[in-house]
LUMDO-380082 format. One line per 10 residues: number of its first residue (from 1); their letters; for each residue x, y, z of C-alpha. Coordinates in pm, 1 decimal. Layout:
// LUMDO-380082
NUM	a	X/Y/Z ~ ...
//
This chain:
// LUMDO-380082
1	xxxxxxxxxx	12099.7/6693.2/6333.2 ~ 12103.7/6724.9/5990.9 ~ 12335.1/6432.8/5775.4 ~ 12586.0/6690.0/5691.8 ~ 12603.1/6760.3/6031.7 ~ 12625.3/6406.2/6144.1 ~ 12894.9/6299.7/5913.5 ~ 13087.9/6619.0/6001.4 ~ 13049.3/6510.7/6346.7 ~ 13130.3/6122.9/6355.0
11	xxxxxxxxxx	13488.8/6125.2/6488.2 ~ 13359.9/6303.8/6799.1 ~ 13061.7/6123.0/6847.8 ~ 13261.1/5776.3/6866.1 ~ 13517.7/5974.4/7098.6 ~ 13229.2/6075.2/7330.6 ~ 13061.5/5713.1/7321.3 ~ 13449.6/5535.0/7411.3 ~ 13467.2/5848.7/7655.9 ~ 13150.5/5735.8/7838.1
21	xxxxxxxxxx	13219.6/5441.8/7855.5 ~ 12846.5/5297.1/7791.3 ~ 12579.9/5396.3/7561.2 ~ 12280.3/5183.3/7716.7 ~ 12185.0/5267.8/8081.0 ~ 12516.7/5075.0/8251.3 ~ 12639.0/5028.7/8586.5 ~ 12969.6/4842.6/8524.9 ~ 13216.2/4695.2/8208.5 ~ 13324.1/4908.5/7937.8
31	xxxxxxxxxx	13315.7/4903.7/7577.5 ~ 13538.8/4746.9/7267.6 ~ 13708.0/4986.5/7076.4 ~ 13794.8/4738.6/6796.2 ~ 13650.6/4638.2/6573.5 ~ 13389.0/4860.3/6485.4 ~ 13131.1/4688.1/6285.9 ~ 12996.6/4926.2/6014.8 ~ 12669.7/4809.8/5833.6 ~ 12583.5/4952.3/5505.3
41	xxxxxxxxxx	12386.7/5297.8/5515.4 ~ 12578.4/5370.9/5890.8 ~ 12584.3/5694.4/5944.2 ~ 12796.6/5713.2/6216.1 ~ 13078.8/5490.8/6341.5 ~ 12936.1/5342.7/6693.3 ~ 13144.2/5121.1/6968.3 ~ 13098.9/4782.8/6990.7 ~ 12927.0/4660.2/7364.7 ~ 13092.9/4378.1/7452.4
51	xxxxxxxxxx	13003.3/3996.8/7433.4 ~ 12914.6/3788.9/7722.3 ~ 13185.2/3576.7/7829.8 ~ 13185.4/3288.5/8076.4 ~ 13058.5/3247.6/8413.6 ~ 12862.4/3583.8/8415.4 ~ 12521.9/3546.8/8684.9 ~ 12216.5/3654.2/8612.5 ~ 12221.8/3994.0/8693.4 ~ 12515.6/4055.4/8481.5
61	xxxxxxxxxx	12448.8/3906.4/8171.7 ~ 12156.8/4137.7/8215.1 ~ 12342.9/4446.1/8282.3 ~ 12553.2/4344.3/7925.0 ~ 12219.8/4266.7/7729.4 ~ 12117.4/4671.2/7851.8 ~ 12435.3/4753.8/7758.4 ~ 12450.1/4579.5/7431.8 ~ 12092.0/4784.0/7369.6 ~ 12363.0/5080.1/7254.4
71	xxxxxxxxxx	12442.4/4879.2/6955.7 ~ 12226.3/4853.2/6641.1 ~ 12466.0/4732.3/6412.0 ~ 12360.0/4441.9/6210.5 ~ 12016.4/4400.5/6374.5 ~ 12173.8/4404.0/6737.8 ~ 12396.1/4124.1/6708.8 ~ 12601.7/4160.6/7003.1 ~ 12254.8/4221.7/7207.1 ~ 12109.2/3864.3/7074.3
81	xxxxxxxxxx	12484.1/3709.4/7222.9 ~ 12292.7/3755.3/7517.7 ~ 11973.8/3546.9/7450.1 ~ 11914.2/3166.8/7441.4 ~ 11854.7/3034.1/7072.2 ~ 11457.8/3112.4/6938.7 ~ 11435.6/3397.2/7165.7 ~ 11198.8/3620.2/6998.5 ~ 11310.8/3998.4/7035.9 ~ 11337.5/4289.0/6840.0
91	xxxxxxxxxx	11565.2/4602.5/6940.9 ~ 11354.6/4879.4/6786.8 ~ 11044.3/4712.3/6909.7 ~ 11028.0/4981.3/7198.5 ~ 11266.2/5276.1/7318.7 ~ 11259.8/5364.8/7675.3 ~ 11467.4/5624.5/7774.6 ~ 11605.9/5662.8/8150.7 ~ 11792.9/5785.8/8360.3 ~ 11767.9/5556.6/8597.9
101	xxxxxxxxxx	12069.9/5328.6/8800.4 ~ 12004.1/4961.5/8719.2 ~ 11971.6/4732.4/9049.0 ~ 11818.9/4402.5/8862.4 ~ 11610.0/4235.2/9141.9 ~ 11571.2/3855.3/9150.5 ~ 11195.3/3768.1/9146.6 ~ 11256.6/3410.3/9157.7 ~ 11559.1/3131.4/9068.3 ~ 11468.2/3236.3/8657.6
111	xxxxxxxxxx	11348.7/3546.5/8659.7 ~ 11513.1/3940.6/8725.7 ~ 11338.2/4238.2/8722.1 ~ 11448.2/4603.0/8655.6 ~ 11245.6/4910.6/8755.7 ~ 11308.8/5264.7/8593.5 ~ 11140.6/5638.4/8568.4 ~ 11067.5/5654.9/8206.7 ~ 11102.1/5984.6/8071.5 ~ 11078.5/5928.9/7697.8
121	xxxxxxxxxx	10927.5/5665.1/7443.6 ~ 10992.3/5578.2/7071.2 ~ 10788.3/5283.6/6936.1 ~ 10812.7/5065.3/6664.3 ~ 10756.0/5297.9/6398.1 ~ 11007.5/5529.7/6509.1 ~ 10789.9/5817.9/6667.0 ~ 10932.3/5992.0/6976.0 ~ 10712.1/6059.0/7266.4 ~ 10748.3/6247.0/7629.2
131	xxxxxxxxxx	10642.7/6016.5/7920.2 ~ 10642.9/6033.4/8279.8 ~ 10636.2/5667.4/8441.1 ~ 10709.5/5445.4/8637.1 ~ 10764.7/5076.9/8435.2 ~ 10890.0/4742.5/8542.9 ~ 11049.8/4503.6/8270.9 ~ 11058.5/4127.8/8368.4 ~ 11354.1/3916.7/8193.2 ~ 11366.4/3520.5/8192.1
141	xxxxxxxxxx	11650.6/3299.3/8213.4 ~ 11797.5/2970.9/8131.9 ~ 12146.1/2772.7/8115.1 ~ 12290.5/2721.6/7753.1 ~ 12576.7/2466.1/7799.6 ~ 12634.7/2535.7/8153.6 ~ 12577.9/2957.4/8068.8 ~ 12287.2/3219.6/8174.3 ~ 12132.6/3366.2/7877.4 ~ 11803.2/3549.7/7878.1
151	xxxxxxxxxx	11475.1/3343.7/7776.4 ~ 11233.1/3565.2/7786.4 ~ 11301.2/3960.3/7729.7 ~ 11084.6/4281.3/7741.0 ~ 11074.0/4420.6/7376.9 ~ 11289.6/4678.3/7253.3 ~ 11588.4/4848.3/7444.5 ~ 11661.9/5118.4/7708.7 ~ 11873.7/5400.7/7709.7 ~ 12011.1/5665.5/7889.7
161	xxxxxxxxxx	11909.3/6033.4/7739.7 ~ 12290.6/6071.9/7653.6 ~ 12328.1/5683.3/7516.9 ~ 12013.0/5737.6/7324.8 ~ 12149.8/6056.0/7171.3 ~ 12445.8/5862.3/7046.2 ~ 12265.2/5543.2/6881.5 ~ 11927.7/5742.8/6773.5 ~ 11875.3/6041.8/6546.3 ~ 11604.1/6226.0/6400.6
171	xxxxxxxxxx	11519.3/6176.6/6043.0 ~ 11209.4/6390.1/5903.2 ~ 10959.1/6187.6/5694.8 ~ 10774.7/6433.1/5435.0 ~ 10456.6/6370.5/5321.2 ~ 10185.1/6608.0/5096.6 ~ 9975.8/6844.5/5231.8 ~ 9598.1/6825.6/4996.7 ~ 9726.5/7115.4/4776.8 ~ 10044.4/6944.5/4685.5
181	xxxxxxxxxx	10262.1/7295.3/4757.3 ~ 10420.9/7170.0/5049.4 ~ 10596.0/6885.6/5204.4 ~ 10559.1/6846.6/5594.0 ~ 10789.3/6742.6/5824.5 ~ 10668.8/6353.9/6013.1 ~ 10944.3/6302.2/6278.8 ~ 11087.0/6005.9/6362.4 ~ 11413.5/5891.1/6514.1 ~ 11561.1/5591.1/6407.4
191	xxxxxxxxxx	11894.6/5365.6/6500.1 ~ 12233.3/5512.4/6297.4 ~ 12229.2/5223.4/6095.8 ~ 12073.4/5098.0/5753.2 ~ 11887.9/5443.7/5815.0 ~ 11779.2/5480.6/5410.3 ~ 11585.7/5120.4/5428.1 ~ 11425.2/5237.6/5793.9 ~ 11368.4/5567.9/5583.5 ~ 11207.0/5375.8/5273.7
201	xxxxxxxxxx	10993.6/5113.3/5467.6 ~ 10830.2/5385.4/5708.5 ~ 10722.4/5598.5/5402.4 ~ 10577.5/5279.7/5186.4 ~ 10382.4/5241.8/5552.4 ~ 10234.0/5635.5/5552.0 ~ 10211.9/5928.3/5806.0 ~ 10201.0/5894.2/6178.1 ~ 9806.3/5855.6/6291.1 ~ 9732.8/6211.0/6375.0
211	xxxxxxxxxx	9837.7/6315.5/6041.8 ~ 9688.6/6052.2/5836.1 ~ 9304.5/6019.3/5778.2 ~ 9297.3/6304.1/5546.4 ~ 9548.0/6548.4/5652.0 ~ 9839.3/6450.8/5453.6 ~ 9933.5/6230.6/5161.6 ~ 10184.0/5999.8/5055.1 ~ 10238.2/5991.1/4650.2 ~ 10380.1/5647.0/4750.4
221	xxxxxxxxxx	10085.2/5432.4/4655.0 ~ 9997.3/5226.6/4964.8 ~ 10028.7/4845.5/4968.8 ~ 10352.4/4846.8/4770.5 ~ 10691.8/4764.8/4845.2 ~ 11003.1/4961.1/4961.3 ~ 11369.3/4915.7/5004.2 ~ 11677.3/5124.8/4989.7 ~ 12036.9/5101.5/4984.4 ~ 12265.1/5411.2/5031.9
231	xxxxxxxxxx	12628.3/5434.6/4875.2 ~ 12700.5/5786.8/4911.0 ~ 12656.6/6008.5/4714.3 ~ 12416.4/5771.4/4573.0 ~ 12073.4/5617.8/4700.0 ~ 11904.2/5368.8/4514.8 ~ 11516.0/5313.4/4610.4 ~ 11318.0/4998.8/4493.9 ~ 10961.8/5018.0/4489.6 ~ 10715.0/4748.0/4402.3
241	xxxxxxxxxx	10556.7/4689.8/4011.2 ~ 10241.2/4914.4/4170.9 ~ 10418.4/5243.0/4114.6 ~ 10448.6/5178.5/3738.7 ~ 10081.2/5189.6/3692.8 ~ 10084.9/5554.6/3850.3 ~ 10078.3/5872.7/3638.4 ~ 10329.4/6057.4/3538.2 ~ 10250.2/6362.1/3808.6 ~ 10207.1/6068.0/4068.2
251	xxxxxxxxxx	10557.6/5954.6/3971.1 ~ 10700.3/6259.0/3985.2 ~ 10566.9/6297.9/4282.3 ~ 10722.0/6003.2/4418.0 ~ 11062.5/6083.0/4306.5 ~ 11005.9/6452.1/4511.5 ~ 10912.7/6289.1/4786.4 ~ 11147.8/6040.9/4843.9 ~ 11409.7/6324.1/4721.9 ~ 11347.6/6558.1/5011.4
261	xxxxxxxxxx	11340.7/6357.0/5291.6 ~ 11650.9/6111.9/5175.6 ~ 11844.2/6354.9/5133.3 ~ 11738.8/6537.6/5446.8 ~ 11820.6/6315.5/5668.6 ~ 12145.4/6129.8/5489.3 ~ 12323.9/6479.5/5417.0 ~ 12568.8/6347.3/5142.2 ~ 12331.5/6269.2/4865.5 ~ 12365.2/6404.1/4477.9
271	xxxxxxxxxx	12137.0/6139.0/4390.6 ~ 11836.4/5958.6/4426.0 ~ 11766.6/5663.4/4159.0 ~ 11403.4/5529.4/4221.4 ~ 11321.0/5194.9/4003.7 ~ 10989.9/4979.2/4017.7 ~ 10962.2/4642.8/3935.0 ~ 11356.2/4675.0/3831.7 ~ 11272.2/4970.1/3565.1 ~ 11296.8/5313.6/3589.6
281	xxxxxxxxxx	11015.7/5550.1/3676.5 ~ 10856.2/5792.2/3390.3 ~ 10803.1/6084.9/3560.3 ~ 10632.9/6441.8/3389.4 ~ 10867.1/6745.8/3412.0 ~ 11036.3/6856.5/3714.6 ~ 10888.2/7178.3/3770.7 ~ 10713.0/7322.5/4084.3 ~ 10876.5/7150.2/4332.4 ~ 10702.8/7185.2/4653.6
291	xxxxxxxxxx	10857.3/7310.4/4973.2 ~ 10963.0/7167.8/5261.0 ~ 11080.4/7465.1/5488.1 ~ 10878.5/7810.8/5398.4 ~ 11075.7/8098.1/5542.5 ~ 11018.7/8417.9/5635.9 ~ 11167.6/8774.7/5615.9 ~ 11255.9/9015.7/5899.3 ~ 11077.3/9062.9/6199.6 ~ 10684.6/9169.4/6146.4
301	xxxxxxxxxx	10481.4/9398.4/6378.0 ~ 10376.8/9723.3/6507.8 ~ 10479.7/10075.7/6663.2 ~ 10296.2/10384.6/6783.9 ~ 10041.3/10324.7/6537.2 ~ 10213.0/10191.8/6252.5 ~ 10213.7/9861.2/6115.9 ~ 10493.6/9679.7/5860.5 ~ 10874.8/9523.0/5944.1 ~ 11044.9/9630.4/6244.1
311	xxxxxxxxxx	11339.3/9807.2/6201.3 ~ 11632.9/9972.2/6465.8 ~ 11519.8/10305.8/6294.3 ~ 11116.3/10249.0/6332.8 ~ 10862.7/10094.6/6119.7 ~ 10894.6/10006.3/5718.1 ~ 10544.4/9955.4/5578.3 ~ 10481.2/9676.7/5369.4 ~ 10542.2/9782.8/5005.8 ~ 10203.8/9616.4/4924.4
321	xxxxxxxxxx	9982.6/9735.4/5197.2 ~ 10154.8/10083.1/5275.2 ~ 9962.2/10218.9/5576.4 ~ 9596.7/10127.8/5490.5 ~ 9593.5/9858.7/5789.3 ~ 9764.5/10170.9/6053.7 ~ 9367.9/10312.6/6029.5 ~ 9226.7/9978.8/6240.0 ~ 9468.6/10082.3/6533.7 ~ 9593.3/9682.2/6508.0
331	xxxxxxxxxx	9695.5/9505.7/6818.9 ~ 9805.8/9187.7/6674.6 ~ 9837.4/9093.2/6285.1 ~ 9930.6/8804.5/5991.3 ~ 10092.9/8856.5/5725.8 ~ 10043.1/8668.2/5396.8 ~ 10302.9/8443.3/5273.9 ~ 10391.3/8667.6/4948.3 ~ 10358.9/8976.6/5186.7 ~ 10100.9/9157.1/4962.9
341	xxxxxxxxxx	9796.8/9123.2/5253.4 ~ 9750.7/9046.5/5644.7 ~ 9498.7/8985.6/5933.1 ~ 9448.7/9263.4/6168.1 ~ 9323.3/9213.2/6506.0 ~ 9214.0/9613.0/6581.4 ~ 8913.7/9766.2/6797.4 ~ 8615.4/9717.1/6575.5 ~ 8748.0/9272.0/6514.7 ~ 9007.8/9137.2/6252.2
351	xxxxxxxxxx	8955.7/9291.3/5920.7 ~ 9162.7/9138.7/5595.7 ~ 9395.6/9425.4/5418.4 ~ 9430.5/9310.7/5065.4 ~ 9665.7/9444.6/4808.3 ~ 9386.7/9686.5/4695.4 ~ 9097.5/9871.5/4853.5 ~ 8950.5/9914.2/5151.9 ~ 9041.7/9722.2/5483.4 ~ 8752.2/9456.7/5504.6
361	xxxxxxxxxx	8553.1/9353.6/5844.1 ~ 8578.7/8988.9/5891.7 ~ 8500.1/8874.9/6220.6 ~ 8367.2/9152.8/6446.4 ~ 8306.3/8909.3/6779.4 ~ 8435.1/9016.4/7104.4 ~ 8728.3/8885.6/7306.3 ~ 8887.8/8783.0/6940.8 ~ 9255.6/8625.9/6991.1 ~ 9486.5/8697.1/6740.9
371	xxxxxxxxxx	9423.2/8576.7/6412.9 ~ 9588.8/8352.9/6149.1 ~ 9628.5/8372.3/5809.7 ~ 9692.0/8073.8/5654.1 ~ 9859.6/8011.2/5299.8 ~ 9562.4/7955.0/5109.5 ~ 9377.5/8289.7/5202.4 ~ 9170.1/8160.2/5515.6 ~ 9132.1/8403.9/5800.2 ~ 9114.4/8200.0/6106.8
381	xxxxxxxxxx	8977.7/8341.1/6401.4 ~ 8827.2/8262.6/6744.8 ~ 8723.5/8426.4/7093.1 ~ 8940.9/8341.1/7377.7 ~ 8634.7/8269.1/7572.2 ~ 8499.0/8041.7/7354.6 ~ 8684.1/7747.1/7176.9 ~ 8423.7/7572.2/6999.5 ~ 8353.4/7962.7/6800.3 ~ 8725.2/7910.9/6591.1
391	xxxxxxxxxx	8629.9/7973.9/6231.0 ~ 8829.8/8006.8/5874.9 ~ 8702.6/8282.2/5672.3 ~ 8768.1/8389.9/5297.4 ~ 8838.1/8719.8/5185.0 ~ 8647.8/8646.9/4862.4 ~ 8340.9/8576.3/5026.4 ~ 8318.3/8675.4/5355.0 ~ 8134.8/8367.2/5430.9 ~ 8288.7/8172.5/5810.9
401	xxxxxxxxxx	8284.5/7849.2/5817.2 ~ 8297.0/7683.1/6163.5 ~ 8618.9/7464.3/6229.4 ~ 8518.4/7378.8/6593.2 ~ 8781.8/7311.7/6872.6 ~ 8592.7/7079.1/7115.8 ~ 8790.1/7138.8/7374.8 ~ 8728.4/7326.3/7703.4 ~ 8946.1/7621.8/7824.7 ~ 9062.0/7957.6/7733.8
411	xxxxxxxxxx	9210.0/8025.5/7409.4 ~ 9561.2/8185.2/7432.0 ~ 9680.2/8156.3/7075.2 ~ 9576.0/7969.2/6777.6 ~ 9832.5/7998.9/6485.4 ~ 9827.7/7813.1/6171.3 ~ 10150.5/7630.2/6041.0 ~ 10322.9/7757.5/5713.6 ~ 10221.1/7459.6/5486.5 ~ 9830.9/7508.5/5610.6
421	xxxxxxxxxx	9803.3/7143.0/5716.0 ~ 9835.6/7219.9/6109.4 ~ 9735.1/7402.9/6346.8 ~ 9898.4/7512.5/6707.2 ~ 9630.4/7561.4/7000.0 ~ 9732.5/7703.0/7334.2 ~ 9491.9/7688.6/7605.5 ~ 9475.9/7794.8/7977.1 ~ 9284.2/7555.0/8202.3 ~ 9173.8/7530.0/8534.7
431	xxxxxxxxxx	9379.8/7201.3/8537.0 ~ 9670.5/7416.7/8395.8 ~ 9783.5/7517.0/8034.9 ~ 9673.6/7247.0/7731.4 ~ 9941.9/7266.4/7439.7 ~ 9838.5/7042.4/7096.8 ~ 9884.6/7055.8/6710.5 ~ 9585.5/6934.4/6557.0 ~ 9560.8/6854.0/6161.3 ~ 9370.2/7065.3/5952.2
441	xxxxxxxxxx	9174.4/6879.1/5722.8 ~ 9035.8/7012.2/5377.3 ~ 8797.8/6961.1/5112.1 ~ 8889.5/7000.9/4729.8 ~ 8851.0/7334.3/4699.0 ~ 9117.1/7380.2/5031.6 ~ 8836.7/7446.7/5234.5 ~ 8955.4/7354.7/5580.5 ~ 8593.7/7144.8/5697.0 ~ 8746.5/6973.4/6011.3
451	xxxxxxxxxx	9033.5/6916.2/6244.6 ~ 9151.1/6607.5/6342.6 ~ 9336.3/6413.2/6631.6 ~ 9534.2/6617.0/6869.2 ~ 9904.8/6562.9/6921.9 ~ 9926.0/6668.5/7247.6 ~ 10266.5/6831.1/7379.0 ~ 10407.4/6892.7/7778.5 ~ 10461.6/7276.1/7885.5 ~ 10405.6/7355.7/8260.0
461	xxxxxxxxxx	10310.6/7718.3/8438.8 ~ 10073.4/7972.3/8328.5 ~ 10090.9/8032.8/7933.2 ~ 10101.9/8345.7/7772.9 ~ 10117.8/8292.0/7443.4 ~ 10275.2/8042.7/7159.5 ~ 10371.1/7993.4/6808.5 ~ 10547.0/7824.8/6525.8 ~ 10917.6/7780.5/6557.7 ~ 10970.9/7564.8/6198.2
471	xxxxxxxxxx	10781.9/7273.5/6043.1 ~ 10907.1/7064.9/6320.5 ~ 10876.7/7224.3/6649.3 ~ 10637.8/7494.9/6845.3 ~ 10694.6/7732.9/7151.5 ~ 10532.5/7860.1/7394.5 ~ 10574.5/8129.4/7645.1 ~ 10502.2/8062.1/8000.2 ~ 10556.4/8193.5/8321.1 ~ 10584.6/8060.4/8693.4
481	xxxxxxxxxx	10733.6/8167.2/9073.5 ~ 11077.6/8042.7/8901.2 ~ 11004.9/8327.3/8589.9 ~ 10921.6/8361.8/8249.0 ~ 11045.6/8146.0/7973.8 ~ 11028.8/8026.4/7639.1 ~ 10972.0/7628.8/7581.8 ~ 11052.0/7510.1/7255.3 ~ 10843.1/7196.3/7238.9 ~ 10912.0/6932.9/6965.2
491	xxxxxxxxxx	10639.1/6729.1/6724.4 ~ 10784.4/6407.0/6820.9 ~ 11131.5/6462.4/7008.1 ~ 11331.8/6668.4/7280.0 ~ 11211.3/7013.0/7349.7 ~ 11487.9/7285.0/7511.1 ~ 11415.3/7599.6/7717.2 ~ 11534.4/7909.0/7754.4 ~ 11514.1/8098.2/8086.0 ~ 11502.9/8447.4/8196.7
501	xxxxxxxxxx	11283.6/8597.5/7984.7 ~ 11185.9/8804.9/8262.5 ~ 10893.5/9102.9/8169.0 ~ 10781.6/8919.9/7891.5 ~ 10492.6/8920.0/7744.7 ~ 10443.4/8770.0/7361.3 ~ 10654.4/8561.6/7160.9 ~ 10669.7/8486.0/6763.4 ~ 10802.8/8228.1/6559.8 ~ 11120.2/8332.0/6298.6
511	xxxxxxxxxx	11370.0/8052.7/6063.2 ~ 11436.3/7775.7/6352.5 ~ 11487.3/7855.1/6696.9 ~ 11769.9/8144.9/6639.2 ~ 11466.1/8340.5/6498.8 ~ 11188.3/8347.4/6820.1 ~ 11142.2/8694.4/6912.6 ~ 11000.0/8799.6/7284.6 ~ 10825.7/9131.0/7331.3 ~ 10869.9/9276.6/7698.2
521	xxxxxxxxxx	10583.1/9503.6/7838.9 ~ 10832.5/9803.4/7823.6 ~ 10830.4/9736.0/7418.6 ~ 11219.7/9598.8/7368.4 ~ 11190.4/9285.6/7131.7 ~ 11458.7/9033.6/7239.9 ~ 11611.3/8683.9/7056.4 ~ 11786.4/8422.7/7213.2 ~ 12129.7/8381.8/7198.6 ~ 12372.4/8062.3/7120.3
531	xxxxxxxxxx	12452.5/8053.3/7468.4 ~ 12114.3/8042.5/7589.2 ~ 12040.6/8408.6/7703.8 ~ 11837.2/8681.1/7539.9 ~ 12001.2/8986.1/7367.3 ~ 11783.1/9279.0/7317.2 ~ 11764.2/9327.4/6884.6 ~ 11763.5/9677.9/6966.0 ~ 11408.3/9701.1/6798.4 ~ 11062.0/9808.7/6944.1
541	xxxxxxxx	10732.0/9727.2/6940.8 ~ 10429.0/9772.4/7067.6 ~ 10301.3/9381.2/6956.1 ~ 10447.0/9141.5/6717.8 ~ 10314.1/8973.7/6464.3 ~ 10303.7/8640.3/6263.7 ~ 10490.9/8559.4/5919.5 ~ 10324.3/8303.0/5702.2
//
C-alpha cells in the first residue's frame, strides 16, 4: 500500500482492527478503544491491547502478551506490561505469522509453551519471507508482587495474517543499480510506527544479502549514521559528519535516494531536508534523476507473421523497426526499452533487429528459450536443455559471454528485470518447478560477468512460463489437475493468484498486476480483472512478447 493510500485508508483500518476485536493471534479479551497512543511518524491510528490486570494465570497473561504483539506503539509498551523488570525482548526481533488457535501448554510450574504452523517470517531487518513450519516458542515465568509476568520470552511477536496486515506494511528500500539509471525496489515491511527512522536506519545498514556483494549500491556511505523524523509534509534526515566528505554527485545521490523511497512509502511528503553533522548537504545539479518504476507501452507481440504492438484491428509495426524482424518468422521477441530494436527468437536462433540494417544472427543454438533484452543492449539467451549455456551477448560485437546458471533443470523462461540488475529464472524439475531472482552482477563497462545468490520464491504445479510483473513482484504461469493459473509471487511479501486461466499457454508482464497478459492456444490474449477473473482484451496473437 502506498502512503497515500494508507493515510486515505486509516479510519477504516482502525474500524476493522476494533471490529476484530484482536490484532495478534487471540483467543479471548478485546481491545481499548481509548486512548489511542500515536507516536511520531505513525502512519496509521492502531488500538491499544489491553494491560494486564490482577490475578491473571499463566496462560493468560500469555494470551495478553500475544495479544499486546498487535501494538508497536512506543517500542511495544503495553507488550513489556507483560514482562518482569530486565526482561530482555525486542518486538521486531522476529515476525511469525499464523494462523494458528493458541492452547498455551504448561511444561512445568514456570514455564508455557505455544505451538503454531508458521506460514510467514519477517526478521529483524524487516525482510518478509514464505515458510512452512512447524515451531514451538517456550515462555518463562515469575511472580512480581504477588503477579505472573513473563521471565523469559521467545523474540519478536506473532500474528495472525489479518493482525499482521493491520500493524505491518510494506515500505520499498531503493538502492543503485552499477549504472546509476535506476533505483530498485528492496522490500521490507516494517511496524506503522516511527516508520521514517526504521526507513533511515535500514538504508545507513545497505541492501538485503542477495542484492548486496556487488549487485546494488547505496550512495549512503557505509559506517555512518542515520535518523529521521517525519512531520508531514516534511521529513528531516540526519546523517553522520561522513557524508560531508562525499562529492557533490555522491551527495546528490544521497538526497535521490533517500527522496524516492521516503516519499514512497510515507505518501504525504513535499519535502525531504537531509543535514550531516547538523549542516546542509552540497549537492551538484539535480538533473538525471534515475528511475524507480520503468514502464511500458501497449501490449507487444506477434500475428500471422507480423511482429510490432497488438492492436483490436491487427498488428502496428514498430515505427523504428517496421517489418525487417517479420522475415525471421519470430516465435517469441524483446523489445528495447526506447522501442527502436528487439530480440527475436525465429527458426534459424535469436537475431538482434537494430534501428538500421540487416537483422543480425546472435545465438544460433538449438532448443533456445526466449530471449531477453536487457537495458544496456545485452542479448541474453540460453537453451532450455541446458542451464549452465545462458549467455549475454552485444550487438556491437557479437562476442557471448557466459553468465552460467549452475543449477540443474529445464529452462522455462529467463527474463531480465527493467533496471538490468535482476534476473527471473523459471525451471521445471524432476522435483517440481524451481522459481528464483538472482542478481546480475557487472563490471565497469556494464558487462554482466556473474550472477549472484538466488532469492528463491514458492509456486507449485507444472510451470509454463513466467515474467516480470513490476520492480517488486514476478509471475508465473502454472498448471495442475485443479487448472491453469497465474501466481503473482512477491520479492519479499504476499503473493495472490488468479484462477481459471483455463487453455493457457504464455503469460507477460505489463505496469503492476492490472497489466499481465495470458495468451490461450486458440490465440485470444486475456488480462485479469479487479474482481479476479480474466476478460478477453479482444486482441490476438500468435505469441507475446516482452517490454523492457
Amino acid at each position: 500500500m502506498s502512503g497515500s493510500m494508507r493515510a486515505g485508508t486509516a479510519v477504516a483500518l482502525l474500524v476493522g482492527a476494533l471490529l476484530s476485536g484482536c490484532i495478534a493471534i487471540p483467543t479471548t479479551g478485546g481491545v481499548q478503544t481509548v486512548p489511542l497512543d500515536v507516536d511520531p511518524d505513525e502512519l496509521t491510528p492502531i488500538a491499544q491491547p489491553e494491560s494486564p490486570v490482577a490475578g491473571m494465570t499463566q496462560a493468560e497473561i500469555l494470551r495478553g502478551f500475544l495479544r499486546a504483539g498487535r501494538g508497536p506503539q512506543n517500542d511495544y509498551s503495553v507488550a513489556r506490561e507483560y514482562l518482569a523488570p530486565g526482561v530482555d525482548w525486542s518486538g521486531t526481533a522476529q515476525v511469525l505469522i499464523s494462523s494458528t488457535t493458541i492452547d498455551p501448554v504448561a511444561v512445568d510450574e514456570t514455564t508455557q509453551t505455544i505451538s503454531l504452523a508458521v506460514t510467514a517470517e519477517v526478521d529483524a531487518t524487516g525482510r518478509y519471507s514464505v515458510e512452512s513450519s512447524q515451531q514451538t516458542l517456550a515462555y518463562g515465568f515469575t511472580q512480581v508482587d504477588g503477579e505472573w509476568r513473563i521471565s523469559s520470552a521467545a523474540a519478536g511477536t506473532v500474528l495472525t495474517p489479518n493482525g499482521f496486515s493491520l500493524a505491518f506494511d510494506e515500505f520499498p528500500l531503493y538502492f543503485y543499480d552499477p549504472s546509476f539509471q535506476f533505483l530498485v525496489a528492496d522490500a521490507r515491511w516494517f511496524p506503522l510506527t516511527r516508520v521514517a527512522s526504521r526507513i533511515v536506519a535500514e538504508m545507513v545498514a545497505g541492501p538485503a544479502p542477495w542484492l548486496g556483494s556487488g549487485v546494488l549500491f547505496s550512495a549512503i556511505p557505509g559506517g555512518t549514521s542515520g535518523q529521521a523524523q517525519y512531520d508531514a509534509p516534511q521529513v528531516t534526515v540526519t546523517l553522520g559528519p561522513e557524508v560531508r566528505l562525499e562529492s557533490a554527485l555522491a551527495q546528490r545521490r544521497i538526497i535521490w535516494q533517500l527522496e524516492t523511497t521516503l516519499r514512497g512509502a510515507l505518501g504525504n511528503v513535499t519535502d525531504v531536508s537531509v543535514t550531516s553533522d547538523g549542516l546542509p548537504l552540497a549537492p551538484a545539479a539535480d538533473d538525471g534523476r534515475p528511475e524507480s518504476q520503468p514502464q511500458v507501452s501497449g501490449v507487444f507481440g506477434g500475428f500471422d507473421g507480423a511482429i510490432g504492438t497488438l492492436g483490436t484491428d491487427g498488428v502496428t509495426p514498430i515505427a523504428d523497426i517496421g517489418a525487417r524482424a517479420d522475415q525471421l518468422a519470430p516465435t517469441a521477441a524483446s523489445l528495447a526499452r526506447n522501442r527502436d530494436s528487439l530480440a527475436v527468437l525465429g527458426a534459424g536462433g535469436v537475431s538482434f533487429v537494430g534501428p538500421t540494417g540487416a537483422p543480425v544472427l546472435i545465438d544460433s543454438r538449438a532448443g533456445l528459450v526466449a530471449p531477453s533484452l536487457d537495458p544496456h543492449g545485452y542479448v541474453w539467451t540460453v537453451p532450455a536443455a541446458n542451464p549452465r549455456g545462458l549467455v549475454a551477448t552485444s550487438p556491437d560485437d557479437g562476442v557471448p559471454h557466459d553468465v552460467p546458471l549452475d543449477v540443474d533443470g529445464t529452462v522455462v523462461a529467463v527474463e531480465v528485470a527493467r533496471d538490468g540488475a535482476r534476473l527471473l529464472v523459471v525451471l521445471s524439475t524432476p522435483q517440481g518447478p524451481r522459481v528464483f531472482v538472482v542478481g546480475i552482477l557487472r563490471d565497469a563497462d556494464l558487462l554482466p560477468v556473474a550472477l549472484g545468490a538466488p532469492l528463491e520464491l514458492a509456486a507449485s504445479g507444472t510451470v509454463l512460463g513466467g515474467t516480470w510483473v513490476d520492480a517488486q513482484r514476478v509471475a508465473v504461469l502454472v498448471t495442475s489437475s485443479t487448472g491453469t493459473r497465474a501466481e503473482v509471487l512477491a520479492l519479499g511479501g504476499p503473493g495472490e493468484r488468479f484462477d481459471d486461466a483455463d487453455d493457457a499457454v504464455q503469460i507477460v508482464g505489463g505496469n503492476g498486476v492490472e497489466g499481465i497478459r495470458v495468451l490461450t492456444s486458440d490465440g485470444r490474449v486475456l488480462r485479469p480483472s479487479s474482481a479476479g477473473v480474466w476478460v478477453d482484451t479482444g486482441l490476438v496473437a500468435s505469441f507475446l512478447g516482452t517490454q523492457q
